[in-house]
N, C-alpha and C positions, 0 to 999 in steps of 0.2 A: 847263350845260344841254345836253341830249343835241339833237346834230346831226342832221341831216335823213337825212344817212347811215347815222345809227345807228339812226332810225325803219324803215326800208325792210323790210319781210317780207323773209326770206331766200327764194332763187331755188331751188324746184323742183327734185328733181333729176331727170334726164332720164330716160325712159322708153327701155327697152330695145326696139328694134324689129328683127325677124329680117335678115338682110343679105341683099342679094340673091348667090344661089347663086353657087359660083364657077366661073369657066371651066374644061369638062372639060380635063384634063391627058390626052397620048396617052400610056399605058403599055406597055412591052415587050410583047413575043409571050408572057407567060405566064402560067398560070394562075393566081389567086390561091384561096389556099382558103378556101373559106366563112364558117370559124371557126378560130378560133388553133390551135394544134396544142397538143396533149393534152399537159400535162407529166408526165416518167417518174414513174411510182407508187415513194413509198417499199416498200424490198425485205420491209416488215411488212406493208405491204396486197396483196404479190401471193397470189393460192391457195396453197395449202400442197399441193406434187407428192404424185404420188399414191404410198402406201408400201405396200413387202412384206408379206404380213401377218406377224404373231409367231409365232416358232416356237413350236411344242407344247411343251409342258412337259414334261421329262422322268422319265417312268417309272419309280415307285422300284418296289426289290422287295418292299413291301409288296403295292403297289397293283397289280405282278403276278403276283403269287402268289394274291391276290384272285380275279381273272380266269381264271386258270387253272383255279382250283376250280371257278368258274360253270361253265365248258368240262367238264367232265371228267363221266365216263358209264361206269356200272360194266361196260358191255356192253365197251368199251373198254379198259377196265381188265384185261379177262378175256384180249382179243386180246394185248395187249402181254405178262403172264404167260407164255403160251404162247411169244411171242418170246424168251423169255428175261429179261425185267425182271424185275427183285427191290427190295424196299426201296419207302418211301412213292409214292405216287401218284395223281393223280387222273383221269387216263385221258381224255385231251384227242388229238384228230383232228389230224394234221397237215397238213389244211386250216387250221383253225384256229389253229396256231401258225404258219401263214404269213401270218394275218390282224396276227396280234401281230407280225410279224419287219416287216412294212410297215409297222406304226405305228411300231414302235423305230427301224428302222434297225441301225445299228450302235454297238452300246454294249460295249464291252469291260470296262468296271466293272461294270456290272451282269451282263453274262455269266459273271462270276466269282463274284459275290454268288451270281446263280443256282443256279451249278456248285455251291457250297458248301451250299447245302440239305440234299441228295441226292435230292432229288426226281426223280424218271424224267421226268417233261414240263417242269420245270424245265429239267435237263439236255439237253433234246432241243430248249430253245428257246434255251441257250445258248448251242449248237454252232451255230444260226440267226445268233447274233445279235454273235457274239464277232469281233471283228478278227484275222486269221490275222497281217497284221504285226506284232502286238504278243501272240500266245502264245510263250512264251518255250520253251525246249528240253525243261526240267525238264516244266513247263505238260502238254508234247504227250506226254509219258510218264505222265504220272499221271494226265490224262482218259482214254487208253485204256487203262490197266489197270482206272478205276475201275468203264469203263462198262458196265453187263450185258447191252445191248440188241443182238443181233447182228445183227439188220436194219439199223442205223444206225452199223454201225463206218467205214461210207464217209463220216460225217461229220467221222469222227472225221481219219481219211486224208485228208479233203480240206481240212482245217485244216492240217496240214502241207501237204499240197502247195501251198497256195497263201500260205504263207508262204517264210521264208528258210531255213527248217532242213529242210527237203523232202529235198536231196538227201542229208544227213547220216544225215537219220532213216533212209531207207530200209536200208541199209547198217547201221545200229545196230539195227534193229528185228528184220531179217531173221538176223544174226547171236545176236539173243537167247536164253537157255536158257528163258526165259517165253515158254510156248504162245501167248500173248494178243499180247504183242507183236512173234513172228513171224507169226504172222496179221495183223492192221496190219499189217505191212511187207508181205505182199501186196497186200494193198487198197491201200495206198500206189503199190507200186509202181506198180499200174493207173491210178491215177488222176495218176503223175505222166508214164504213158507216152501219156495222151489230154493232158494242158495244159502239160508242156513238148516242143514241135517238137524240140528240140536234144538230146532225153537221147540218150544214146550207144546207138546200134542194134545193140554189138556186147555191151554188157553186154545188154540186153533179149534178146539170141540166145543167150547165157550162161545166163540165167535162165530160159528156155524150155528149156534142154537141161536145167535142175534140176527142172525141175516136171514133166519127162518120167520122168525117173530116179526121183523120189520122191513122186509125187502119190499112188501107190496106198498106201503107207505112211503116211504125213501120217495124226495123229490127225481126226476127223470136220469140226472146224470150219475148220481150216488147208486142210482138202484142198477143198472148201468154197470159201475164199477163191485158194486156188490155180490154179482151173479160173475163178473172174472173172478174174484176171492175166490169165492167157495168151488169155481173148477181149479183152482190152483191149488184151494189145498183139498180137494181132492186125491190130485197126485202125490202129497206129500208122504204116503205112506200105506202099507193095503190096509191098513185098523180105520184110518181118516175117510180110506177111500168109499170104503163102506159106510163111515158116516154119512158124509158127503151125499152119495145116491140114495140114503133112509130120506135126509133131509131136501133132496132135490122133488126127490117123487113125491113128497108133501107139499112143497110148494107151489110145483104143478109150472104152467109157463111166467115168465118174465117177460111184461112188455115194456117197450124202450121206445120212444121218440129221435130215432137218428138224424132227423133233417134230412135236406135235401142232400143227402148220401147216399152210398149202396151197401154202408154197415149194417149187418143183420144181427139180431141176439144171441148168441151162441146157446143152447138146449144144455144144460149142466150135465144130464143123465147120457145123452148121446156123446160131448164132446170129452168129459172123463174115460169112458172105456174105451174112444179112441188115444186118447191118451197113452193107456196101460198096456194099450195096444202096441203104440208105436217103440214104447221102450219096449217094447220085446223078452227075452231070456238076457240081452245083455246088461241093461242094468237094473237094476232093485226096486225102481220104481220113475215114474215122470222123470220127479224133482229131482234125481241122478242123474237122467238122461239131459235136464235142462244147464244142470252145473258143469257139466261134459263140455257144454258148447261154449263156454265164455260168456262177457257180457252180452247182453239183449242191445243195449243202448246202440254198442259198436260193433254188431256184426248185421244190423237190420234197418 
């Protein structure tokens, strides 16, 4: 028989009632902060930095020779004949192939792709576009023999000089039984007596005394390129410069055959003191003022 204790309802269980608050605690002199402190963001949730955009893609010779065509204008086509071009063409503004040489840049593969067309603005955007430290010797002998264009033989010379075979070529050029490429080797020479400081001032006074000796003999286009020399290294220095106008006023004028163009002979004694003029007090002489500016090829 169940016990009196076993009868008894079971006891309630107690009711939770809130405690009274507890005595503030004095805390240190410091701040506490509001909320917990942020934990580090895994290195997948932080933004993605901001990136370089992609380079352009580069420019086959299809997709330039495309371009060129679009460029080309038979009115211009007619100009360049008259310079002397020969062989296909689409007669594009050399504004316009500086628009292409600033998208390119510099592509040495494709300036040979170019080269190998025979294309005249091809060619003229090659010489734009081509790496002078990596035309080879062979390379700078058989673009100037190939090229017909003689307003732009200074591209041709300034592919050498601004490579490694500069000083070789000149000396091999100037020495040649081919008319073309002792022509180059003046152009040459001039443009490596404005971008190397260092070439020897005694050969450049050598070769003033040749161009003195034989400039009226020199077939049309040599003599041509002979009277740019000797204003070029005109500027090369004030000792030269003075050479240069002893030697000009001796030779007295240069006549040139330009074809049916509107190139005229530039006067050595008149266009060197504008020269020395134009450099001013700011630099040392021309040929500073010409290495200031970058290449000839790619800014003109």
């Amino acid at each position: 028989m169940p016990t009196k204790n076993a009868l008894k309802k079971p006891a309630s269980k107690a009711v939770a009632r809130p405690s009274a608050p507890a005595a503030k605690t004095t805390l240190p002199m410091t701040k506490t902060p509001a909320t917990k402190p942020a934990l580090p963001q895994p290195a997948a949730a932080k933004a993605p930095a901001a990136q370089s955009p992609a380079p352009a893609a580069r420019l086959t010779l299809a997709a330039v020779m495309g371009l060129l065509e679009q460029l080309g204008s038979e009115q211009t086509r007619k100009t360049w004949v008259r310079h002397g071009a020969q062989g296909p063409m689409f007669g594009v503004l050399f504004g316009e192939l500086f628009k292409l040489m600033k998208r390119i840049g510099v592509d040495h593969e494709l300036a040979r792709a170019l080269w190998a067309t025979g294309n005249v603005d091809a060619r003229n955007l090659a010489m734009k576009i081509a790496d002078p430290l990596a035309m080879t010797s062979d390379e700078l002998d058989r673009w100037a023999l190939e090229y017909e264009m003689g307003m732009c033989g200074l591209y041709i010379a300034s592919l050498a000089a601004e490579g490694p075979h500069g000083a070789a070529k000149v000396r091999e050029w100037l020495s040649s039984p081919h008319e073309r490429l002792r022509g180059e080797g003046w152009t040459l020479l001039g443009r490596l007596s404005d971008l190397d400081e260092t070439f020897s001032e005694a050969e450049l006074r050598r070769r003033v005394a040749e161009i003195e000796q034989t400039i009226h003999a020199a077939p049309n286009v040599t003599r041509s390129k002979m009277n740019q020399a000797l204003i070029a290294i005109g500027g090369h220095s004030p000792a030269l410069r003075e050479a240069v106008l002893a030697a000009a006023k001796r030779i007295g004028p240069v006549t040139v055959d330009h074809g049916d163009t509107s190139c005229k002979t530039p006067n050595a004694v008149e266009y060197v003191a504008k020269m020395w003029e134009r450099a001013g007090k700011k630099y040392p002489s021309p040929a500073a003022h010409q290495r200031s500016l970058g290449s000839m090829r790619r800014r003109c």
